[in-house]
C-alpha positions as CSV (number, residue, x, y, z in Angstrom):
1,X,25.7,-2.7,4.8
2,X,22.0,-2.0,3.3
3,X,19.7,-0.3,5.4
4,X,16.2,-1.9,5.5
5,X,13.5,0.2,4.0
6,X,10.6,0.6,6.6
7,X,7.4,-0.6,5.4
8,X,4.7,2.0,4.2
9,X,2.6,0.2,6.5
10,X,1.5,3.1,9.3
11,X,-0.8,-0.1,11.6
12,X,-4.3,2.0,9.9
13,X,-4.9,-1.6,8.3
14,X,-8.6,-1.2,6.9
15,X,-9.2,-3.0,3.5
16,X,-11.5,-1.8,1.6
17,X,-12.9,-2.5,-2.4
18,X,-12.5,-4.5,-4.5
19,X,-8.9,-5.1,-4.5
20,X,-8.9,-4.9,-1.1
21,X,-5.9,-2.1,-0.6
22,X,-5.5,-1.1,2.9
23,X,-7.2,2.7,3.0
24,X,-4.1,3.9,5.0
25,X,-1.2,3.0,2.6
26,X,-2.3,0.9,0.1
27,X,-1.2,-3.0,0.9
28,X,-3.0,-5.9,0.5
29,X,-3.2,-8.2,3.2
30,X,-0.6,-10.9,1.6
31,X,1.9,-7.8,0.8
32,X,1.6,-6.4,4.5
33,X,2.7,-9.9,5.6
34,X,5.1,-10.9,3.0
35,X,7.0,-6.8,3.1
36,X,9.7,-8.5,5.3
37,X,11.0,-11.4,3.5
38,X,10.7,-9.3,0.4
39,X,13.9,-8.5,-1.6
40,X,14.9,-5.2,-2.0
41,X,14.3,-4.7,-5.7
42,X,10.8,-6.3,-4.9
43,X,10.5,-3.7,-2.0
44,X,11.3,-0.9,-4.2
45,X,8.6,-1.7,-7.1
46,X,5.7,-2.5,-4.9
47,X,7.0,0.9,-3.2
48,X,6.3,2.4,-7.1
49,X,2.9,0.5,-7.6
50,X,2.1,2.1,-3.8
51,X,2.7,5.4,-5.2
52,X,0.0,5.1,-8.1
53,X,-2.8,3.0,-5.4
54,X,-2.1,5.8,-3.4
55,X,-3.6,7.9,-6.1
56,X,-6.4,5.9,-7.1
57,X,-7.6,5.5,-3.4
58,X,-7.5,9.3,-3.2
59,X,-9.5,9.8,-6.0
60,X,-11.8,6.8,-5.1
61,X,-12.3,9.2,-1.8
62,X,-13.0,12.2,-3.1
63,X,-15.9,10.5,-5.6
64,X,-17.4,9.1,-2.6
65,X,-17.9,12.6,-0.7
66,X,-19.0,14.2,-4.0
67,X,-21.5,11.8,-5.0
């Protein structure tokens, strides 16, 4: 039996710029609602591409409170 992997999704959901990510944990809006009907192997690669948003939104952050 597969376990389910629990969505990154921690119910922060504020979208900001201009690809509209979700500040908390990086979704978009269609993503947030599509994460349970997705696949497994497309779970697992939008978990990779999370890891990298992630990453930009931190950087994005930190340029805000330095400029």
């Amino acid at each position: 039996m597969s376990k389910k992997k629990k969505s990154p999704c921690i119910d922060v959901c504020r979208y900001e710029g201009p690809k509209s990510w979700c500040i908390a944990c990086g979704l978009t809006i269609k993503e947030s609602r599509e994460w349970r009907s997705m696949k497994p192997y497309d779970r697992n690669i939008l978990l990779k591409k999370l890891q990298k948003r992630q990453s930009e939104l931190k950087a994005l952050r930190r340029s805000r409170r330095e400029g």
